[in-house]
Structure formats: structure tokens, C-alpha cells
N, C-alpha and C positions, 0 to 999 in steps of 0.2 A: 793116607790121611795124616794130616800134622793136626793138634790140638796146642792153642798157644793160651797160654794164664796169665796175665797180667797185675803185678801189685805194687803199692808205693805211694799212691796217689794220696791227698790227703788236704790239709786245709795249713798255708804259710802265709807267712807275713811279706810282702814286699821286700824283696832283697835277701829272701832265704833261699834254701836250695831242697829240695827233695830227688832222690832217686828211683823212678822203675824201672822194673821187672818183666820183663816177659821169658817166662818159662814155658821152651818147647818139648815136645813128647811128641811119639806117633814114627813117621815117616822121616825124621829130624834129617838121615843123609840125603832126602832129596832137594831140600834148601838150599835156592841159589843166592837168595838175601831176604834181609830181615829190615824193613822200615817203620817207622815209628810215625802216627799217624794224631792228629787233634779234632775236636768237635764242636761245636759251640752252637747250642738249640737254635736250631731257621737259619745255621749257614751249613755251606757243602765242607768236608772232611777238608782238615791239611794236610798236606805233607809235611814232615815236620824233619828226618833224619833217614840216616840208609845204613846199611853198610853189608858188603859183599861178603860170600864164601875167601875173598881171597883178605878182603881185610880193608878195603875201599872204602872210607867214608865220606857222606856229604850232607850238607844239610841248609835248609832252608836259611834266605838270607834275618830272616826277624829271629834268628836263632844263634846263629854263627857268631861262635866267641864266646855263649855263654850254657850251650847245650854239648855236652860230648856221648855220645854212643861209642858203647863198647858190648865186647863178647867174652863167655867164660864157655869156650868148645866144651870142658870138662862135663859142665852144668848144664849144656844145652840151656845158656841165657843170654842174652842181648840185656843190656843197660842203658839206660837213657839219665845222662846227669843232670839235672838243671838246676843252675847257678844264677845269681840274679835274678831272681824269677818274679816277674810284674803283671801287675792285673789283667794285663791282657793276655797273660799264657794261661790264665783257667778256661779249662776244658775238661770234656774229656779224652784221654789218651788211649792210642789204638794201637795193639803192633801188627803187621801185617806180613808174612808169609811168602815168600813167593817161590814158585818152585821152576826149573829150567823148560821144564814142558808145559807151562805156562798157566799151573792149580797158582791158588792163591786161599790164604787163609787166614782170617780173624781171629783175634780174640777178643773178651768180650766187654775190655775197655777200664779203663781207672779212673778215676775224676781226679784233678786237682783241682782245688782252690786257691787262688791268692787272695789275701787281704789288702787291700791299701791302708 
């Protein structure tokens, strides 16, 4: 079992940045990657960023350039940057799980806001 926490989210203005959080616990060596995931009421989940056990990142094209994920092994935390951040990155944010024999696990979401 992985338990993942998510925090960060919060209410910005057009062109600020805020940072999440996902802190892992539980099963954390069985994690094969960690992706960062968005919501937006009556539409389906995005995908948003990734990044591997080995250190591989990727990320959606509405993101790229201005989103960087990262990892604190120490902490058992993945980080989600976001810079530039415009009306239409409010959501809310998901990290998601995944393990090599193929569990998968949520947590239980952050809101951001932006302001225009």
C-alpha cells in the first residue's frame, strides 16, 4: 500500500507560481513513477507531468517550459513547480502512484486557483 498527501495548492494571481507537494508513505520502494495529474469539474483528469524511479521527466505540451517536477528521495516527495501560472491551470491537482506490477495510487488532490 502507498498513501500519497498532497499540499500547495492555493489561490494566485496570473503570472505567479506556486509549488506542490506530494508526500509518499506506505510501500514508497515499490514505486516505479510518480505523475502529477489536473481536474477541472465535467471534464476527464489530465495528465500533467511524470517522472521516473530513474529520474526521467516529461510533461505535457500546455506545461512545458513553465511546469518542472522534481524529487526529494530523502523525503519521499515529488514536487510539482509551476511558474507562469494562468487561468487556465486552475484545477485540481492529483499525484499519482504507480508501481512496476502495475498498483496505482491517488492522493487526494490540491486545488489551485488562478486569478486573471
Amino acid at each position: 500500500q502507498v498513501q500519497l498527501v498532497e499540499s500547495g495548492g492555493g489561490l494566485v494571481q496570473a503570472g505567479g507560481s506556486l509549488r506542490l507537494s506530494c508526500a509518499a508513505s506506505g510501500s514508497t520502494f515499490s514505486i516505479n513513477a510518480i505523475a502529477w495529474y489536473r481536474q477541472v469539474p465535467g471534464k476527464q483528469r489530465e495528465w500533467v507531468a511524470y517522472i521516473n524511479s530513474g529520474g526521467t521527466t516529461n510533461y505535457a505540451d500546455s506545461v512545458k517550459g513553465r511546469f518542472t517536477i522534481s524529487r526529494d528521495k530523502a523525503k519521499n516527495t515529488i514536487y510539482l513547480q509551476m511558474n507562469s501560472l494562468k487561468p487556465e491551470d486552475t484545477a485540481v491537482y492529483y499525484c499519482n502512484a504507480m508501481q512496476l506490477k502495475g498498483g496505482s495510487y491517488w492522493g487526494q488532490g490540491t486545488q489551485v486557483t488562478v486569478s486573471s
